[in-house]
N, C-alpha and C positions, 0 to 999 in steps of 0.2 A: 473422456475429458471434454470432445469438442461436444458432445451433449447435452455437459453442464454448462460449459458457454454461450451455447444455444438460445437458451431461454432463462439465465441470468439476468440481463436487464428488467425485462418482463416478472420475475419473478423480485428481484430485489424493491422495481415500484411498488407492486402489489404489495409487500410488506414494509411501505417507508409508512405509511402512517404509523402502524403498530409499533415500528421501531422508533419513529420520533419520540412517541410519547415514552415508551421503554426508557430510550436517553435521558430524556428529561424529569424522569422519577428518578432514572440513577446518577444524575449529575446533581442536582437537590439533597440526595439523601444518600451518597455512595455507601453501600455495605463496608465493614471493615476488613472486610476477607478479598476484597475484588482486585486486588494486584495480583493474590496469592491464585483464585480462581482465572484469572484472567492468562498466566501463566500455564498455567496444566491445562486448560483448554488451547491453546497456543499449542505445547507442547505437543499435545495429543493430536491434534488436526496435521501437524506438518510430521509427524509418525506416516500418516494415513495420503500425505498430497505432495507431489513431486509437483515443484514448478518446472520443470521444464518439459514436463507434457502439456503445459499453460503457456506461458509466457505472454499472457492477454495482458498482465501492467505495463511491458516494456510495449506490446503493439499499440496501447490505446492511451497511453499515458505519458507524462513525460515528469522526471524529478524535480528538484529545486537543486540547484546547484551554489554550493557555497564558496567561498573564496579557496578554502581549505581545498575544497573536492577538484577546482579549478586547477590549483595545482599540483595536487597528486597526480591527478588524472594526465595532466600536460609533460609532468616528466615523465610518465611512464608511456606516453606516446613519443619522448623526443620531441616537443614543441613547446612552444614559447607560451605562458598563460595566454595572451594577446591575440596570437595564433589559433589557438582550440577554441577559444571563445567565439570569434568569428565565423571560425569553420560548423562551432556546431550548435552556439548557444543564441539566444536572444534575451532583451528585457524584457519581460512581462506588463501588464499594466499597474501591476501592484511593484514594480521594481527589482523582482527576482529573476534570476536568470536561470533559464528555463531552454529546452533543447528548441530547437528550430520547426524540427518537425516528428510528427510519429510516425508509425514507429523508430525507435530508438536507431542512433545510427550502428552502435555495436551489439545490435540482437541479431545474433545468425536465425539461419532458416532453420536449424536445429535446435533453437532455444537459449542455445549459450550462449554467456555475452562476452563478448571479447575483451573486455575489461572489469573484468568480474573480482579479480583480487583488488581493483585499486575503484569500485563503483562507489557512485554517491552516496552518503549517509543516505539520505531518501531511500535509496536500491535496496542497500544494508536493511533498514527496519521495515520494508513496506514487507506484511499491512498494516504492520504498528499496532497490532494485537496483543502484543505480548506488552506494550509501554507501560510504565506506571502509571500514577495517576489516570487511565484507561479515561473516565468518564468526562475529562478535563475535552477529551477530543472526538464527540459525537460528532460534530458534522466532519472529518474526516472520513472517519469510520462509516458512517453514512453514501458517502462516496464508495469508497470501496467495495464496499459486499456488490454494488454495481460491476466491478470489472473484478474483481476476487474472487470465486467459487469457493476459496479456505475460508477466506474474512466472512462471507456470506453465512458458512457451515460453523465457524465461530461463533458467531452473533445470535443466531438460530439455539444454540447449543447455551450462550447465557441467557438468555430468554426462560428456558428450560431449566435454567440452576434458580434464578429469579422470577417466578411469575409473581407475586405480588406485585413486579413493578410494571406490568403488564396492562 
C-alpha cells in the first residue's frame, strides 16, 4: 500500500489532463447506465482495498462537518457541541467547518478512527464513488484519486468501461 502512496500524486497529475477532459465528455453527455456502472466498480475496488492499510484521507485531509455530524459526534464524546467545535474544528474560508489540523485528530497510528461509528457524513462516503449522479462531481473526484489509490483505481477502471469519452 505505502507504494501506491508513494507515487500517487505523481501519478494522478500525470493523468489530470486526460481525466479532465474524461469528466467533462461525461458530465455533457452522462451515459445512462453510469450510477449503475459507477456502483459495481465501487463495489469491486473496496472487495480488493482495505482502508486501513491507507488511511492517507484521514492523514492529508480533513471532512466538512455539518451541524448534524457536530452533534452526534459531541454526544458521543460527552461534550458540549460548543466544546468539540473549538477543540477540534474551525471556519473555513468558504464557511464550513472544517478540522483544525491534519491529520485527523481521531485517526490512530493503527488506522482506526476512534469515532468511527458516529464519523462525518464526509468520513461515511469518501471517495464518493459510489454517489449518484457520479458526473455532477468531477472536480471532487479529481481531488481525490490524489490522495485515494481506490478512487485513483476507480477512475482508471471507468475510463476503461468508457473510452469514447477519452
Amino acid at each position: 500500500m505505502q507504494d501506491d502512496l508513494a507515487g500517487l500524486p505523481q501519478q494522478a497529475a500525470q493523468k489530470h489532463p486526460e481525466s479532465t477532459r474524461f469528466f467533462k465528455k461525461l458530465k455533457a453527455r452522462p451515459p445512462k447506465n453510469l450510477d449503475a456502472t459507477m456502483q459495481e466498480l465501487h463495489a469491486e475496488e473496496f472487495q480488493r482495498t482495505d482502508c486501513l492499510q491507507c488511511g492517507n484521507c484521514c492523514r492529508t485531509t480533513g471532512p466538512l462537518f455539518t451541524d448534524h455530524d457536530i452533534v452526534r459526534i459531541s454526544r458521543h464524546l460527552k461534550m458540549k457541541p460548543s466544546e468539540f467545535s473549538t477543540a477540534y474544528l474551525r471556519r473555513d474560508e468558504e464557511g464550513d467547518m472544517v478540522l483544525q489540523q491534519v491529520p485527523c485528530a481521531f485517526l490512530g497510528a493503527d488506522n482506526f478512527c476512534a469515532i468511527y461509528e458516529v464519523r462525518p457524513k464526509a468520513c461515511r462516503e469518501f471517495p464518493h464513488t459510489d454517489r449518484r449522479k457520479f458526473q455532477q462531481i468531477h472536480q471532487l473526484t479529481l481531488k481525490n484519486v490524489a490522495i485515494c489509490p481506490a478512487a485513483f483505481r476507480i477512475v482508471e477502471a471507468l475510463k476503461a468501461q468508457y473510452p469514447k469519452y477519452l
